[in-house]
C-alpha positions in Angstrom: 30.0 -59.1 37.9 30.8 -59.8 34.1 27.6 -59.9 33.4 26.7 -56.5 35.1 29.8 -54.5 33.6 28.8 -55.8 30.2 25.3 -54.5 30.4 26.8 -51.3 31.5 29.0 -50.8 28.5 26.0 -51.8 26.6 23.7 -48.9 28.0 26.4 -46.2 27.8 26.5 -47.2 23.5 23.0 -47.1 23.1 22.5 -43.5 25.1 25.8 -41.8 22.6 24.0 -43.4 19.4 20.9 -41.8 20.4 22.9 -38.4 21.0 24.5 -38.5 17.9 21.1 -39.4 15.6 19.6 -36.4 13.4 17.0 -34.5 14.7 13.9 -36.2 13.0 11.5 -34.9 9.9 8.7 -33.5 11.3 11.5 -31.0 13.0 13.7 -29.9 10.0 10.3 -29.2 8.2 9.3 -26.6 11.1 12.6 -25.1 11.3 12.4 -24.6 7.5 8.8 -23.2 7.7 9.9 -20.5 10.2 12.9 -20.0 8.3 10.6 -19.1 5.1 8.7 -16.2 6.6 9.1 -13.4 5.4 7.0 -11.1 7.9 8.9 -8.9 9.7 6.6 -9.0 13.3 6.2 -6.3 15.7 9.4 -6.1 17.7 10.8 -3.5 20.3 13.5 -1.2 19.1 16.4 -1.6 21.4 17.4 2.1 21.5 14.4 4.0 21.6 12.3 1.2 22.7 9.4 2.1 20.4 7.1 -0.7 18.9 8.3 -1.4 15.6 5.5 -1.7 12.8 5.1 -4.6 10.2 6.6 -5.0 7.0 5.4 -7.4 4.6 8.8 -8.0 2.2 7.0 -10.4 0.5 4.6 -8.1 -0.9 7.2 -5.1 -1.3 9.0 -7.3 -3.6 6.2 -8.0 -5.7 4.9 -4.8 -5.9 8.0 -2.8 -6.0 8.3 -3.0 -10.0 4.6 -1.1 -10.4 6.2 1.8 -8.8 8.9 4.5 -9.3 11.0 6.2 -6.0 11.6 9.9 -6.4 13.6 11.9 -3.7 12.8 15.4 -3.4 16.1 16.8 -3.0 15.0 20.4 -2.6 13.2 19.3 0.7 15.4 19.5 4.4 13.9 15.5 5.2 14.4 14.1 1.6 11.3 13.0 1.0 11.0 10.3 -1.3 7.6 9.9 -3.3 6.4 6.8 -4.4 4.2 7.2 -7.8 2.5 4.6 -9.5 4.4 3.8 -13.3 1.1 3.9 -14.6 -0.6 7.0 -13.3 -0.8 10.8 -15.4 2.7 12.1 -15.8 1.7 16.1 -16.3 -1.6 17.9 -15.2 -2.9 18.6 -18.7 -4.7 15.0 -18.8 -7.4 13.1 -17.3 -6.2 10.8 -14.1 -7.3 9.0 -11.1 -4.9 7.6 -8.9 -3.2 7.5 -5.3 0.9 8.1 -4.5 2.5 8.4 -1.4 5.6 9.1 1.0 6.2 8.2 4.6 2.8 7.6 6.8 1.6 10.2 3.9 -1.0 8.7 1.5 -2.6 10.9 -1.1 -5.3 10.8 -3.5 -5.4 12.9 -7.0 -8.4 13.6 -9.7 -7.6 15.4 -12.7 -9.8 16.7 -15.6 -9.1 17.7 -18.5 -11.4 19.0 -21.5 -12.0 21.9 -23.4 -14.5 23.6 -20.9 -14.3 24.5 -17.6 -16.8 23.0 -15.3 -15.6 24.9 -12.1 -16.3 22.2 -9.8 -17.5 22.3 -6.4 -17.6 18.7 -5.2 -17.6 14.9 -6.4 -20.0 12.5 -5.8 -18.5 8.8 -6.0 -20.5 5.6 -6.8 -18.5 2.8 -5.6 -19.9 -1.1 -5.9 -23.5 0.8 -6.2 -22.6 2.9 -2.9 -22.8 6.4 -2.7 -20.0 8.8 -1.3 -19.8 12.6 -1.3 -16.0 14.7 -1.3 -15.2 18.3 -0.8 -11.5 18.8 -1.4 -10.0 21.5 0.5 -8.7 22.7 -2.3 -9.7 22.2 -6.2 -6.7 23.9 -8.7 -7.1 25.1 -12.1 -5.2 26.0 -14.6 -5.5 26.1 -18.8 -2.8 26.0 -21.9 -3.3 25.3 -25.3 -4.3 21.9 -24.9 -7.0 22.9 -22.8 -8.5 23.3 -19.2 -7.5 21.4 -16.3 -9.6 21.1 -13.1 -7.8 18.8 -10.2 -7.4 18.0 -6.2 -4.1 16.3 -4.7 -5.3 15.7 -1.2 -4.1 13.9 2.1 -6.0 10.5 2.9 -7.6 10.7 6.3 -10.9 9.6 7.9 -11.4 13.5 8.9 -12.3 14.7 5.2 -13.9 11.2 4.2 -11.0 10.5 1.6 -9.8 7.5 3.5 -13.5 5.7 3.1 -13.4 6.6 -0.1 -10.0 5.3 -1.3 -10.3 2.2 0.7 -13.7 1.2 -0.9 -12.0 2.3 -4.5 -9.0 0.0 -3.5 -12.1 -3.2 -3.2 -14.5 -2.1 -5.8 -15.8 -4.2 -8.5 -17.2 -0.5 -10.3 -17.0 2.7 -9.9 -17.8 6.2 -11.2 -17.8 9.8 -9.7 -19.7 12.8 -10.4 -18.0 15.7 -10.6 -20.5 18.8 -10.1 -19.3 22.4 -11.3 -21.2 25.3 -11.0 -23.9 24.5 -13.6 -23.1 21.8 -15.1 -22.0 18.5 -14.2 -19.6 15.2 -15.6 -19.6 11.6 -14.8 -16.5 9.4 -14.9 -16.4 5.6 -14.9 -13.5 4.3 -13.4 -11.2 1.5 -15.6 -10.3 -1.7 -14.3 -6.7 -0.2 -14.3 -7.6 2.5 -12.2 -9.1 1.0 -9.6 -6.4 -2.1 -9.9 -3.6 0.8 -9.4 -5.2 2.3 -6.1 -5.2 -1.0 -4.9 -1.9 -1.6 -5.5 -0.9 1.8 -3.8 -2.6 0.9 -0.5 -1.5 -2.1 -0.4 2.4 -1.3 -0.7 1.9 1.6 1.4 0.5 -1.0 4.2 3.0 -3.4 3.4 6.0 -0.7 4.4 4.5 -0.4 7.3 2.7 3.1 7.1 -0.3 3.7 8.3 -3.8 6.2 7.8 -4.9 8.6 9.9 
């Protein structure tokens, strides 16, 4: 009977020791691996019950310095533009780049010289790839420095900008013709440039907007 109530008492040690050991290793590294992420997934909002989108905070956090946030305070929704540091600050000089606002991306070409092309359409060579854009509208305007010929259009898959800015965004090279009435003027696009649009797309992705 000793023998039996001792071998109890034994049993009932071993089984609270084993309760009271740390969870091993190979656990606490998961549990810190899942802690690390910093993916926000698709989840359901509770009170509407629409899908949430993704949002990569990594990402925002890195590319968040490259950019400056401007409300527009004059507008009923306060919309806030997101504009490149590096990109043209007025209209009388020569840039290429992309900014954007919520689900809003936009693409902008401005030229600026001493004579006015009047032009019709561009024709981009992208990686050795050819594309063709028509803006809706092409502004123009002039001052002492000169003439400036520009677009500021929405991205979208209906007018062919989105192909356009998403093969800009992966290019190696690139250059666009511009073609006025009758003349013409190629453009090579810097390393800078086309390293900027990629950065816009990708922190507009990474907020979770997306392109028509």
């Amino acid at each position: 009977m000793k023998a039996i109530k001792w071998i109890g008492i034994v049993f009932v040690g071993l089984l609270l020791l084993g309760l009271l050991m740390p969870k091993n290793d190979k656990d606490k590294n998961l549990n810190s691996e899942a802690d690390s992420e910093l993916i926000v997934v698709d989840t359901m909002d509770s009170n509407s019950g629409n899908l949430k989108v993704n949002i990569d905070s990594a990402k925002i956090k890195e590319l968040k310095p490259l950019f400056k946030h401007k409300k527009d305070e004059f507008s009923e929704e306060q919309t806030e533009w997101i504009t490149p540091i590096a990109s043209a600050r007025y209209r009388n000089e020569n840039g290429i780049y992309c900014y954007f606002s919520e689900n809003n991306l936009r693409f902008v070409f401005q030229y600026h010289a001493d004579d006015w092309l009047f032009i019709k359409n561009f024709q981009f060579l992208i990686d050795d790839k050819p594309y063709s854009f028509t803006p809706d509208d092409i502004k123009r305007d002039n001052d002492e420095t000169g003439i400036t010929e520009w677009f500021d259009s929405s991205v979208n898959s209906s007018n062919g900008s989105r192909q356009i800015v998403e093969a800009l965004a992966k290019a190696k090279s690139a250059r666009v013709r511009l073609n006025g009435d009758n003349y013409h003027h190629i453009t090579n696009f810097t390393a800078k440039q086309l390293k900027s649009i990629k950065n816009t797309l990708e922190y507009y992705n990474a907020l979770g907007y997306t392109l028509n």
